[in-house]
C-alpha positions as CSV (number, residue, x, y, z in Angstrom):
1,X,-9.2,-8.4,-39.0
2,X,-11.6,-6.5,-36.6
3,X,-9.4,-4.4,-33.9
4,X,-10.3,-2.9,-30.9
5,X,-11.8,0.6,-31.4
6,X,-9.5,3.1,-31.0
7,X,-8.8,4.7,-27.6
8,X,-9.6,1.3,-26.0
9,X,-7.1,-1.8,-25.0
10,X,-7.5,-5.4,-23.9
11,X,-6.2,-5.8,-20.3
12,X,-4.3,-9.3,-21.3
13,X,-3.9,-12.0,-18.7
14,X,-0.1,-11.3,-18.3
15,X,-1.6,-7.5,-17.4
16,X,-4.1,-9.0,-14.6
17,X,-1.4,-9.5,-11.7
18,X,-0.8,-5.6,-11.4
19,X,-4.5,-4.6,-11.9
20,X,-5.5,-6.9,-8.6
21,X,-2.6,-5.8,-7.0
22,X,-3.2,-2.1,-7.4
23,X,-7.4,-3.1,-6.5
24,X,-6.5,-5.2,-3.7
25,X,-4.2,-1.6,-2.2
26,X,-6.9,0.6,-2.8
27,X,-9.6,-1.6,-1.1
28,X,-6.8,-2.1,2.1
29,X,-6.9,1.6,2.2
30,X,-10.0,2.8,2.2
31,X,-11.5,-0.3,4.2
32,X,-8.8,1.0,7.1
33,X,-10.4,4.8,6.7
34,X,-14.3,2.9,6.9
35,X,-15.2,3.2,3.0
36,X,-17.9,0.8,2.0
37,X,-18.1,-0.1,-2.0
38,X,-20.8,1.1,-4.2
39,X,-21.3,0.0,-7.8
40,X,-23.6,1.9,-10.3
41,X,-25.2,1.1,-13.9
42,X,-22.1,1.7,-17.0
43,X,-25.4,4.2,-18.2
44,X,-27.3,6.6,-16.7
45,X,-29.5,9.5,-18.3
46,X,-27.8,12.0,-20.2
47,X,-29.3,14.5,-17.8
48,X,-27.8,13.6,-14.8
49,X,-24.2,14.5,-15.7
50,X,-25.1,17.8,-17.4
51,X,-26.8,19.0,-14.2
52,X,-24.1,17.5,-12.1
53,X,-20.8,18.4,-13.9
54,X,-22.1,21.2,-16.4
55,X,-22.8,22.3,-19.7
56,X,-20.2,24.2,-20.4
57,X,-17.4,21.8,-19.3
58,X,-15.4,20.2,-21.7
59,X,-16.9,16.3,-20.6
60,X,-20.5,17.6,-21.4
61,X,-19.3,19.8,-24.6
62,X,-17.4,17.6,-26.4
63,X,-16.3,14.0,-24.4
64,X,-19.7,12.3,-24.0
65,X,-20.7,9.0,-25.4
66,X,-24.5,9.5,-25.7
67,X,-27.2,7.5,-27.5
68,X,-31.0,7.4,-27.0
69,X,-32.5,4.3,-25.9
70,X,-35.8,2.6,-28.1
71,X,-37.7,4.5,-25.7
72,X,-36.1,7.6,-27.1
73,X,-34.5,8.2,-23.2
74,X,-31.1,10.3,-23.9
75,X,-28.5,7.8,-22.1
76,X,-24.8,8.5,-21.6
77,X,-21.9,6.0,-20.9
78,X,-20.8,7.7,-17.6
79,X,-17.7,10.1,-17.5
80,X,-17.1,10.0,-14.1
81,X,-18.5,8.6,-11.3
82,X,-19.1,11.3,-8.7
83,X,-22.9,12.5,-10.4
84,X,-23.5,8.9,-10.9
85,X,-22.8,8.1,-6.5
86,X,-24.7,11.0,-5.5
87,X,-27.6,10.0,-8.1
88,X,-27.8,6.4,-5.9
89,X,-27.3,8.4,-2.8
90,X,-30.4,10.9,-3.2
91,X,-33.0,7.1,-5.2
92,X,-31.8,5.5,-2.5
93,X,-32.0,7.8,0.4
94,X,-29.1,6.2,2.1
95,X,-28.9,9.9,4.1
96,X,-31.4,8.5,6.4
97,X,-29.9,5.6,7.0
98,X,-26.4,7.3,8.2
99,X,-25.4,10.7,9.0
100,X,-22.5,10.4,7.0
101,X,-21.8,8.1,4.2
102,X,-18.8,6.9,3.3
103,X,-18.2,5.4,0.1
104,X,-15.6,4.1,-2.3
105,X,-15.6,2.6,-5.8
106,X,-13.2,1.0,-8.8
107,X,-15.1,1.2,-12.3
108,X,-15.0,1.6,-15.6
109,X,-15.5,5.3,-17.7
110,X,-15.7,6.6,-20.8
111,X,-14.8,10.0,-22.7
112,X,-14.4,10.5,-26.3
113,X,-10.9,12.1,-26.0
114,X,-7.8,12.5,-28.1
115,X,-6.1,9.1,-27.0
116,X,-2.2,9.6,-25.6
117,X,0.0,7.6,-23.4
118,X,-2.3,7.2,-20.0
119,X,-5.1,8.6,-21.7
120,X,-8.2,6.3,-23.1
121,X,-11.3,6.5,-24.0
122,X,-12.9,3.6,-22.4
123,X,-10.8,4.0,-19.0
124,X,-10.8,2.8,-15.5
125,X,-11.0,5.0,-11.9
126,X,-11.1,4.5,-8.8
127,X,-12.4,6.9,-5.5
128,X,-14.6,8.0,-3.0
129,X,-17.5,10.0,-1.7
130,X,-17.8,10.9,1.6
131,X,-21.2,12.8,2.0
132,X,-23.0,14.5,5.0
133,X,-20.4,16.4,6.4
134,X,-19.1,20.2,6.3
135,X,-16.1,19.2,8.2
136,X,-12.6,20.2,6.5
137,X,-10.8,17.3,8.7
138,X,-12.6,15.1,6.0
139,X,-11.4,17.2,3.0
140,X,-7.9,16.1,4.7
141,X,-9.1,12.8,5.0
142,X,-9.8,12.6,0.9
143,X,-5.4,13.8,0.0
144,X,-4.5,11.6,2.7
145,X,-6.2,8.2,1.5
146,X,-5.1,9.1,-2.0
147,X,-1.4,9.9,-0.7
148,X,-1.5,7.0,1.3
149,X,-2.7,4.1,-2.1
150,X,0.2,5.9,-4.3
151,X,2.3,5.5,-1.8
152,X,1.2,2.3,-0.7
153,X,1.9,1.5,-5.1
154,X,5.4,2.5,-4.2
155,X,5.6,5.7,-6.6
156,X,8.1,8.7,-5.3
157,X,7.5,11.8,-7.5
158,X,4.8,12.8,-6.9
159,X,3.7,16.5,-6.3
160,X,-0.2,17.3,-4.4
161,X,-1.4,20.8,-5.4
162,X,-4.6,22.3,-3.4
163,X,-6.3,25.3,-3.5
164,X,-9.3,26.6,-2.2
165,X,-12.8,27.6,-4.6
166,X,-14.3,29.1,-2.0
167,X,-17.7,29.2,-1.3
168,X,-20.6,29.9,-3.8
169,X,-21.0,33.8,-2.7
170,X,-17.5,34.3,-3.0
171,X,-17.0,32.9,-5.9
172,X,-19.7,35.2,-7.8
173,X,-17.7,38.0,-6.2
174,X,-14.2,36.9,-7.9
175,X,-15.8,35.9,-10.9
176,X,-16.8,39.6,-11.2
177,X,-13.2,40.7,-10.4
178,X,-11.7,38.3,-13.0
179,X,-14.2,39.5,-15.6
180,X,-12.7,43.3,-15.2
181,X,-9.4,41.9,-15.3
182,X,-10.1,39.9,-18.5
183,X,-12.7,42.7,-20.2
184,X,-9.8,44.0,-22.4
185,X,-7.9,40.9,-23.4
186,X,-11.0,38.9,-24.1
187,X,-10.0,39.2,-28.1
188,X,-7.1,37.4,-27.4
189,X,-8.0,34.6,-25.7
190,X,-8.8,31.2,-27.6
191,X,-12.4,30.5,-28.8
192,X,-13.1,28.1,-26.4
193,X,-12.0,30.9,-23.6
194,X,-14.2,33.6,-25.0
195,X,-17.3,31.4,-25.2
196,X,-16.3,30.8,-21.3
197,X,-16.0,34.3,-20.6
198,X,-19.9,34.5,-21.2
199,X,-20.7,31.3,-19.7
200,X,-18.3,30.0,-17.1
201,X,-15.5,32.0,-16.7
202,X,-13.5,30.5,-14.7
203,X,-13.2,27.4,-16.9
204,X,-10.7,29.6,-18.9
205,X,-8.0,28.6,-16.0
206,X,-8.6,24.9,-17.6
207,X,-7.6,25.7,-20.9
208,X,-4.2,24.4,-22.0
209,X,-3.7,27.1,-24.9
210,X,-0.3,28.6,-24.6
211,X,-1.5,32.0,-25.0
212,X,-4.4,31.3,-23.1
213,X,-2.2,30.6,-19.9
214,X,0.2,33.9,-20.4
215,X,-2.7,35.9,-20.1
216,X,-4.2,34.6,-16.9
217,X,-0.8,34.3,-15.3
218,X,-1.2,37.5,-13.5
219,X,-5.0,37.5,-13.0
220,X,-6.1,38.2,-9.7
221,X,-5.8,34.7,-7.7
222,X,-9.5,33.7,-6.0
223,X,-7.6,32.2,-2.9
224,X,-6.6,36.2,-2.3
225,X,-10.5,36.8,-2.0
226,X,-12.0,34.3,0.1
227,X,-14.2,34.8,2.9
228,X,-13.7,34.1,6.5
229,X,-15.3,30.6,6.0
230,X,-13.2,29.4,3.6
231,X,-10.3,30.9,4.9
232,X,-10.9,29.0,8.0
233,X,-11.3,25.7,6.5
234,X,-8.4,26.0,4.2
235,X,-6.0,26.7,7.2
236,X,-7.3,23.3,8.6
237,X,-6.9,21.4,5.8
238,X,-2.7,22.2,5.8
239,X,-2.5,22.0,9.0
240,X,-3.8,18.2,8.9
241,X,-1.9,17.5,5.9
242,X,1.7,18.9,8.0
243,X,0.6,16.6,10.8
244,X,0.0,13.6,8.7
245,X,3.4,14.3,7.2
246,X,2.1,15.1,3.4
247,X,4.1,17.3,1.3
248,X,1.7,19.9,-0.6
249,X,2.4,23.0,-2.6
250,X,-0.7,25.5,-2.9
251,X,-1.3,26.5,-6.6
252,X,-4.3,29.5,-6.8
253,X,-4.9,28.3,-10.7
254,X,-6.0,25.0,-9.6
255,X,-9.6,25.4,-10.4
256,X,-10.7,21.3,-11.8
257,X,-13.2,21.0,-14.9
258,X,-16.4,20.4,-12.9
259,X,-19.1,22.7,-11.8
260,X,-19.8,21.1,-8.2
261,X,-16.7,21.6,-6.5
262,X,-16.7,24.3,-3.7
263,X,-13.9,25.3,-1.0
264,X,-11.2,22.9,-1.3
265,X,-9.8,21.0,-4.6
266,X,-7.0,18.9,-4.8
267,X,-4.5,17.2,-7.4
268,X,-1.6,14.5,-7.1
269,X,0.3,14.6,-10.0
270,X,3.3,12.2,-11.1
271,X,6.4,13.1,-13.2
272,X,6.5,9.7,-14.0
273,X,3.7,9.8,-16.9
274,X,4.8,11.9,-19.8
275,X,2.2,15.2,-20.7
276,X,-0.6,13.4,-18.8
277,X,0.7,14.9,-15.0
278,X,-2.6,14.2,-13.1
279,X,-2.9,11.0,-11.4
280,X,-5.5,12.0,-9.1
281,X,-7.8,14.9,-8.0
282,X,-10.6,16.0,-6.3
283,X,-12.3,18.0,-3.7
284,X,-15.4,19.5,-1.8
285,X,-18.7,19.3,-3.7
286,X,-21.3,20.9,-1.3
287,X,-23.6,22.3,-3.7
288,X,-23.9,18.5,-6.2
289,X,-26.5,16.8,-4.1
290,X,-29.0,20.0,-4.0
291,X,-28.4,20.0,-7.6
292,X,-29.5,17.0,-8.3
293,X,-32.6,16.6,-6.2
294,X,-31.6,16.4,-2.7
295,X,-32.1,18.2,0.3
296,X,-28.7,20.5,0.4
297,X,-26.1,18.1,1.9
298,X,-22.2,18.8,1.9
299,X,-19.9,16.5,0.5
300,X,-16.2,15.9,-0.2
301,X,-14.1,12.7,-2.5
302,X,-11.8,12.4,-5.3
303,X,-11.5,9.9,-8.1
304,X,-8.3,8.6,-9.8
305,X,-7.1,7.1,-13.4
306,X,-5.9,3.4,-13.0
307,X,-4.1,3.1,-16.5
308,X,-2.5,6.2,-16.1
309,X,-1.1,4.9,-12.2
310,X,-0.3,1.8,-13.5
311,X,1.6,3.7,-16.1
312,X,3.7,5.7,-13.6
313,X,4.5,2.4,-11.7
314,X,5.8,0.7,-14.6
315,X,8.0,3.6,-15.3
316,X,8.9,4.3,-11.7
317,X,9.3,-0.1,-11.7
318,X,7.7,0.6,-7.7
319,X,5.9,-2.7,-7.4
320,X,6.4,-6.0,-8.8
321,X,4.0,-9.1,-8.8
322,X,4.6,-12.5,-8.4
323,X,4.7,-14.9,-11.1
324,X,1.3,-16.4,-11.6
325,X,2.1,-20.2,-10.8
326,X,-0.6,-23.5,-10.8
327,X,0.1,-25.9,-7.8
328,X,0.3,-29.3,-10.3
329,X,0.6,-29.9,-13.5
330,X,-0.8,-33.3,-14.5
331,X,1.7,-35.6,-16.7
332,X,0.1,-38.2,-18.7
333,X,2.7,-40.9,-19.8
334,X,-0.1,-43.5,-21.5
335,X,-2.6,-42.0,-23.8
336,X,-5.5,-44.6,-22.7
337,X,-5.4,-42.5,-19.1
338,X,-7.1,-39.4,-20.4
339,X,-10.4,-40.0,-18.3
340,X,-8.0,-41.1,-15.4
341,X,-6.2,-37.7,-15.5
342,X,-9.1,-35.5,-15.9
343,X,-10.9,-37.2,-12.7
344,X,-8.2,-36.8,-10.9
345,X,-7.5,-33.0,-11.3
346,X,-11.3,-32.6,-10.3
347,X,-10.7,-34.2,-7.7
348,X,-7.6,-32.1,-6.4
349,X,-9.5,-29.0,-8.2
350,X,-12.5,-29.5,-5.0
351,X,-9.6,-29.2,-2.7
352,X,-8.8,-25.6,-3.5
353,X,-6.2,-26.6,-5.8
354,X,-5.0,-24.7,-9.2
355,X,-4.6,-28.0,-11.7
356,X,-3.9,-28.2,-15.0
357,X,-3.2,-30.9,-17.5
358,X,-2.7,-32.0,-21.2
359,X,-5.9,-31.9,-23.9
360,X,-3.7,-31.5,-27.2
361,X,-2.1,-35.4,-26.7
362,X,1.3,-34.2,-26.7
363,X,4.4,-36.5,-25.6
364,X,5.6,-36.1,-21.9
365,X,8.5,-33.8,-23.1
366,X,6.1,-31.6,-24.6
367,X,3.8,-31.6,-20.8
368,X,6.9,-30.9,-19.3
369,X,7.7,-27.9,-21.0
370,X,4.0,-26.9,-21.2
371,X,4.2,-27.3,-16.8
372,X,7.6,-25.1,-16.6
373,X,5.7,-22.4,-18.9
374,X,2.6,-22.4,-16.2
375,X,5.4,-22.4,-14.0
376,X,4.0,-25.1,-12.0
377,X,5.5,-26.0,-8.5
378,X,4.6,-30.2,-9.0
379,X,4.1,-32.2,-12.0
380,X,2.1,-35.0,-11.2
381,X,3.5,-38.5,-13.5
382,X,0.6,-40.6,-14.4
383,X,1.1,-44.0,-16.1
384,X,3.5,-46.3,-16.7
385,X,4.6,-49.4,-14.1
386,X,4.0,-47.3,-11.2
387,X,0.3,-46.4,-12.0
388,X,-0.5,-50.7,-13.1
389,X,1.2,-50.6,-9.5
390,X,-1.1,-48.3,-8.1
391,X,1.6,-45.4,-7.7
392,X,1.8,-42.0,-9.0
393,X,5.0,-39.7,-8.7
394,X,4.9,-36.0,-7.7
395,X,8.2,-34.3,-8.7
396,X,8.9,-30.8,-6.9
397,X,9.9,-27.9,-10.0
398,X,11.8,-26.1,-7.5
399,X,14.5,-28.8,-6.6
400,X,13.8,-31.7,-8.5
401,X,13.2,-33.7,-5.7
402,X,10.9,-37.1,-6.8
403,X,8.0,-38.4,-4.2
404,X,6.0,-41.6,-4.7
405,X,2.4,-41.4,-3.7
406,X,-0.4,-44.4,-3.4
407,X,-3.1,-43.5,-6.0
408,X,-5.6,-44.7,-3.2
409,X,-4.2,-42.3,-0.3
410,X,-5.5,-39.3,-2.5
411,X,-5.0,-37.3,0.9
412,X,-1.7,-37.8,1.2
413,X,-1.0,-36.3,-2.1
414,X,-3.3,-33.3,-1.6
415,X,-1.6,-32.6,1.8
416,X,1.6,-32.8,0.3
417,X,1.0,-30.5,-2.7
418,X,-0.4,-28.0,0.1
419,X,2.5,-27.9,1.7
């Protein structure tokens, strides 16, 4: 039997319910902040995300799906979705259109990681872009949205983390600082950190190696060197945050995997999902759309992992969904009424009607238990002397209660099932 590739899963019918639910939230939210939706191709040229998020990040390293086309075009199955919106921005040159544009999306990604509970490798996200403004009231705008969907989900434990990157400048100047720190204990870091002591040092604060993490425990934090700018900016951001009433903690290691991100970065994490903490995270991007051939343009969003939310919901139980229901179920009682059945459930069908009925010719007991599994809230009884008669009867699941209805007065029926 042919299974589904590893680090992949079907999203079953009885998983739907809770995947519109949790779409239908997000869309409430951001339309209420003035998001519009963008969608972009599953593929885009390999190039795109290693200018955007970097070569030396794990994603580009080591996650990538890439293949080259008949054309012999290196394309990759997008990682994230962030390169990909600011790609569409710049072809598109929606800039001109509107000062600032504000954008939101749900879509699928893909990452060749180990797979663990939350974790997949074909996975889903959700987030936004806001793009053509420096202000940090926005930045406060991106923790509050996400704050406000996971809270609108109904999850509790949840901790938001920010820090601050600073700006280019200052970063070069910590990175120098952290380098002196780190000169004599580069032999015993991991070989992943030393390669990002030459290359990107301040990935090492992403590694998740035990001794990786003792070492830079004490390393001199870059929120204790930023410049006035960013100091500024920062003090902005918590104040907005302590007036919209959201709890946050500031943690100086939170540095995020991606090159773009300048001043601030942010993370929401759960307890509620195992090893996996992250539910969310993002941040200011300000130097992304320069990089990838636009005019230099600030920027600010955050994306977040729908399996792994939906994870922390089920274990949290903070939302439940409604049984999916049908409004009839068609009954036939004669087996010569086949036809008769089938045109009357289009019929009901064009009246914005969910109608089902028999196509294995099962008895009525059978349809009835087949209608109580569809949980539907009439069965419809067609045949027998009340249909020679010209009569049908409508029978209500919830309390039994029996109605006879003139096949001719198909209105009456219809407005009765509607009610």
């Amino acid at each position: 039997m042919i299974k589904s590739v590893t680090g992949t899963k079907d999203i079953l019918p009885s998983d739907i319910p809770r995947w519109i639910y949790l779409e239908k939230t997000v869309e409430n939210v951001f339309n209420n902040f003035n998001y519009k939706e963008i969608r972009t191709p599953v593929f885009e040229e390999t190039s795109l995300f290693a200018r955007g998020i970097g070569e030396e990040t794990d994603i580009v390293g080591k996650e990538m799906y890439t293949f080259k086309d008949r054309s012999d075009t290196s394309l990759t199955l997008k990682p994230e979705m962030t390169a990909a919106v600011v790609r569409s921005y710049v072809e598109h040159s929606l800039g001109a259109q509107q000062s600032l544009v504000k954008l939101f999306y749900i879509s699928p990604m893909f990452r060749q990681e180990r797979p663990q509970a939350g974790r997949f490798r074909q996975f889903h996200q959700f987030g936004a872009e806001a793009i053509g403004s420096p202000s940090p009231l926005l930045d406060a705008e991106m923790v509050q949205m996400a704050y406000e969907i996971l809270k609108s989900l109904g999850l509790k434990n949840l901790t938001i983390k920010i820090n601050s990157l600073g700006t280019p400048k200052t970063r070069e100047n910590y990175k120098k600082i952290l380098k002196n720190y780190l000169a004599d204990k580069k032999d015993k870091l991991s070989e992943d950190s030393r390669r990002r002591f030459e290359t990107n040092i301040l990935r090492i604060f992403d590694s998740k190696i035990e001794s990786d993490q003792i070492i830079i425990k004490d390393a001199p934090k870059l929120i204790d060197h930023l410049d006035e700018e960013s100091k500024a900016d920062f003090e902005v951001v918590k104040n907005q945050l302590s007036k919209f009433g959201i709890p946050f903690t500031i943690d100086p290691s939170l540095v995020r995997g991606l090159d773009y991100y300048t001043k601030l970065t942010f993370e929401i994490d759960s307890g509620s999902v195992g090893a996996q903490t992250a539910l969310c995270g993002g941040g200011r991007y300000d130097l992304l759309i320069e990089t990838l051939g636009g005019k230099p343009t600030p920027a600010t969003g955050f994306a977040a992992g729908i399996e792994r939310i939906l994870l922390a919901c089920e274990n949290e139980k903070s939302f439940t969904v409604p049984e999916q229901t049908i409004n009839v179920y068609l009954i036939r009682i004669d087996n010569d009424l086949e036809s008769v059945v089938s045109e009357l459930a289009g019929k009901l069908r064009k009246e914005n009607l969910s109608v089902d009925f028999d196509y294995l010719q099962r008895s009525v007991k059978a349809q009835m238990r087949e209608a109580n599994k569809l949980n539907a809230k009439y069965v419809l009884f067609i045949g027998g002397d009340e249909y020679k008669e010209g009569l049908l009867k409508l029978k209500n699941m919830s309390d039994g209660a029996e109605k006879i209805l003139s096949l001719e007065k198909i209105h009456e029926l219809i407005s009765t099932i509607k009610k």
